[in-house]
C-alpha positions as CSV (number, residue, x, y, z in Angstrom):
1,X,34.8,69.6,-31.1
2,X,32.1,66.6,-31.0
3,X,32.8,63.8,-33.4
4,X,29.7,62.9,-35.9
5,X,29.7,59.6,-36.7
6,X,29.8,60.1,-40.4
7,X,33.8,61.4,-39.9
8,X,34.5,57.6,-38.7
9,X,35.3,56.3,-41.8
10,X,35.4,52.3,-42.5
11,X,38.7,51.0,-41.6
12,X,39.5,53.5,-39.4
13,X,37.5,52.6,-36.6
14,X,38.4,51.5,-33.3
15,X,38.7,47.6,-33.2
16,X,36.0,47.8,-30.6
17,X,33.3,49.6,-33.0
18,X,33.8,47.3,-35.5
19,X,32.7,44.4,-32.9
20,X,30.1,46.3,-31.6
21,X,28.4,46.3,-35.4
22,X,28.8,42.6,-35.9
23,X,28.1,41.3,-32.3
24,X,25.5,38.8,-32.6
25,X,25.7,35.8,-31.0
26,X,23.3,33.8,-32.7
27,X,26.0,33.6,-35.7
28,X,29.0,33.7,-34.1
29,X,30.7,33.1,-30.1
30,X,31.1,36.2,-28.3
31,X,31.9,37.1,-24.8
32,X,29.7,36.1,-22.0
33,X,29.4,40.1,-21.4
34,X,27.5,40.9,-24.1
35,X,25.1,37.9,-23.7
36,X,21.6,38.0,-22.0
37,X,18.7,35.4,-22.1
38,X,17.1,35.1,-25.2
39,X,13.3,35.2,-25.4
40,X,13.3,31.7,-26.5
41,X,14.5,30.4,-23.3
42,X,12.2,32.6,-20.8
43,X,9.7,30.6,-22.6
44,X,11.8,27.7,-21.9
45,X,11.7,28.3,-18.1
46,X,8.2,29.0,-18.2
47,X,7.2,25.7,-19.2
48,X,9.9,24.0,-17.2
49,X,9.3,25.9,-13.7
50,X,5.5,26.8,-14.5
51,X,4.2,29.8,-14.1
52,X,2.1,30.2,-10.5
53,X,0.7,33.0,-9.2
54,X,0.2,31.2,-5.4
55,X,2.9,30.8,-3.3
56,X,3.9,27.2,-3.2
57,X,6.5,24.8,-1.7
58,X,8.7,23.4,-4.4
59,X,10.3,19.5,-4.1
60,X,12.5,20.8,-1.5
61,X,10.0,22.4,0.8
62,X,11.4,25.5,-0.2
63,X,8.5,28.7,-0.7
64,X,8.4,29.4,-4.5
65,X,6.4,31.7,-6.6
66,X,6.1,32.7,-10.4
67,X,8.4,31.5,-12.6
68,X,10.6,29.1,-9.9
69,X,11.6,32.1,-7.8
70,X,12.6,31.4,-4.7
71,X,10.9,33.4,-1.7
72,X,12.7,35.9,0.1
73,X,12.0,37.8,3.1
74,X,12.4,40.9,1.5
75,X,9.4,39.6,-0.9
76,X,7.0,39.7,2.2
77,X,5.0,36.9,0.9
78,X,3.9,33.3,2.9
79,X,2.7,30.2,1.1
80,X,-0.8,30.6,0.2
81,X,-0.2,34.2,-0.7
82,X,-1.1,35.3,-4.6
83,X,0.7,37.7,-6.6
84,X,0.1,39.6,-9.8
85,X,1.0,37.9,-13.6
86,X,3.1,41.4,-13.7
87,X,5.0,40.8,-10.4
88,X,6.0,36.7,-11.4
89,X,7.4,38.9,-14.9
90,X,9.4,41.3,-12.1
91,X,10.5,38.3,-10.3
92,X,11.6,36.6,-13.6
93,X,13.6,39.3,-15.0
94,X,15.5,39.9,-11.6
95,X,16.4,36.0,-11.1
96,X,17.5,36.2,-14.7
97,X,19.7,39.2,-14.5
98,X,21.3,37.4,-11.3
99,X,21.5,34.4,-13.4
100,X,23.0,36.3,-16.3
101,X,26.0,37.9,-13.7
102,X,26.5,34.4,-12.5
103,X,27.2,32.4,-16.0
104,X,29.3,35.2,-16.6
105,X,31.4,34.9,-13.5
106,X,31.3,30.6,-14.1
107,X,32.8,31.3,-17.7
108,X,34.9,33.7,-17.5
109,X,36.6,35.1,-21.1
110,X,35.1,31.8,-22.2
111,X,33.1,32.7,-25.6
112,X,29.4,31.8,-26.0
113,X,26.7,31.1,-28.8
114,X,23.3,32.6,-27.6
115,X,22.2,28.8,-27.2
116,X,25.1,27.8,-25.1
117,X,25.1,30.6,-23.0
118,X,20.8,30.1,-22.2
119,X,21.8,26.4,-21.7
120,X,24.4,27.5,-18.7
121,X,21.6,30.5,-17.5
122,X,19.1,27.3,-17.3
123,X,21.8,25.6,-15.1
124,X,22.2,28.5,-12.9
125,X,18.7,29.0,-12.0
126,X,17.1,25.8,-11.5
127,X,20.9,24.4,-8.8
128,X,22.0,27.8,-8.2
129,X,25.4,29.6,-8.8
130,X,27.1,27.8,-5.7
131,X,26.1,24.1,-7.5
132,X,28.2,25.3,-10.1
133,X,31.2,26.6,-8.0
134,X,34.2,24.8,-8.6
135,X,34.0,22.7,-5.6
136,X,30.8,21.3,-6.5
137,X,31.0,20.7,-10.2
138,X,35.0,20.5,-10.8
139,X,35.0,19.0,-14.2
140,X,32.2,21.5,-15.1
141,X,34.4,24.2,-14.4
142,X,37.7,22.0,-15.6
143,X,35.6,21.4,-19.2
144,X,35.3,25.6,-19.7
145,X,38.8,26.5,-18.2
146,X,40.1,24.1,-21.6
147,X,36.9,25.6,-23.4
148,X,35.8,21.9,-24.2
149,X,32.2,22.7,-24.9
150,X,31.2,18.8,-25.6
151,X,32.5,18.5,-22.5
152,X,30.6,21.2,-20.9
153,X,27.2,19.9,-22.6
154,X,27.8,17.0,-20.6
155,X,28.1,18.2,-17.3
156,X,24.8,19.9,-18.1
157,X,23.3,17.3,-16.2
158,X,21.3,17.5,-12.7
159,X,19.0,14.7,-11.8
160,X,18.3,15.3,-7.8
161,X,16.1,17.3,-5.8
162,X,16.1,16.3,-1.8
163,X,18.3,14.0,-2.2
164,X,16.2,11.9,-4.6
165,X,15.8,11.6,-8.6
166,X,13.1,13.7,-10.3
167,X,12.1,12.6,-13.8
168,X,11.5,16.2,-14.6
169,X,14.9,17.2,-13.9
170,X,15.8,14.0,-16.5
171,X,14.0,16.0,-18.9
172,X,15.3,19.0,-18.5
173,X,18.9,18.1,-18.5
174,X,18.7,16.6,-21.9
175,X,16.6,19.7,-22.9
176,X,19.3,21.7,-22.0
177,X,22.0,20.1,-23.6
178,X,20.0,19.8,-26.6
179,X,20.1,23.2,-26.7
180,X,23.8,23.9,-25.4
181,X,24.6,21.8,-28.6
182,X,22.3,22.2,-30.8
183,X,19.6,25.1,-29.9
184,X,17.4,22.9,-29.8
185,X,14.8,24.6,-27.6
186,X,12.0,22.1,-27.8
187,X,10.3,19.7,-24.8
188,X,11.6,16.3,-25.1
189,X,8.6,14.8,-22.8
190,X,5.5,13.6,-25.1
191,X,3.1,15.7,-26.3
192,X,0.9,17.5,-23.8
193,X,3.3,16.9,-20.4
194,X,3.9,19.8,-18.4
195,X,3.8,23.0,-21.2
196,X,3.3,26.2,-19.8
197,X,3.7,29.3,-22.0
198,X,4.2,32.8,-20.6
199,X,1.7,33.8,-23.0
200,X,-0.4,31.5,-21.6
201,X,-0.5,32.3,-18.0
């Protein structure tokens, strides 16, 4: 006999159905689990990353397209090559859900504001999950093992790009710890710098 759920009465319920009707972790910390990247912050890599429809070579020399992604093989595409508004949205959402498994592997049972959580997804995809691993960021990893989130706002930071300082990557890291502490999504650079919207692309 099926269960409606009018016979689950209040106070009865299993622990885990009363989490799943507050869960919202905009108010409160939650697991990592139940997290994905807010809307707010795909507009956030938008204007960070840019949104290019030709295949380019980023700082690095590496072949990037869209929104930052990083050119595959299995994307068949050369620099020079154009793709579609749609396909940079594909390539977006795939990075992200690969940068959404990876925070939660960095963090563990750790629990997570919405705004701390897109602050760590930033991380992830402009260094990369193995930046991150313990051998290259130990006190990163050492500040969310004590769950020392000041601490973990400050080892936000990540200045270099072949081997040499890039202003924009200044900007960013106190963008993203603005909003690891604070949500504070906004562009520190002055007015008119380097904004890109999605909407706008």
């Amino acid at each position: 006999m099926a269960l409606s759920t009018g016979a689950i009465e209040v106070g009865h319920q299993p622990p885990e159905f009363a989490l799943e009707l507050t869960r919202d972790a905009t108010q409160m910390r939650i697991p990592a689990k139940h997290i994905a990247v807010s809307d707010a912050m795909k507009e956030t890599l938008a204007q960070e990353e840019g949104v290019r429809l030709t295949v380019y070579r980023d700082v690095a020399g590496y072949p990037t397209v869209g929104v930052g992604h990083l050119v595959r093989p299995e994307d068949r595409l050369k620099v020079g090559d154009t793709i579609s508004f749609e396909r940079a949205l594909r390539l977006l959402e795939n990075d992200l859900r690969q940068a959404e498994r990876a925070v939660r592997r960095l963090v563990g049972d750790l629990m997570l504001y919405q705004h701390e959580f897109d602050a760590l997804a930033d991380l992830v995809y402009n260094v990369g999950e193995g930046n991150v691993s313990e051998n290259e960021s130990p006190m990163l990893n050492r500040a969310i093992a004590r769950g020392e989130y000041r601490d973990i706002a400050r080892e936000l930071h990540y200045y270099h790009a072949a081997g040499a300082k890039a202003k924009g990557l200044v900007y960013r890291s106190k963008r993203r710890e603005a909003i690891f502490m604070d949500a504070k999504y906004e562009d520190p650079r002055p007015a008119g710098i380097g904004v890109t919207r999605l909407s706008d692309a």
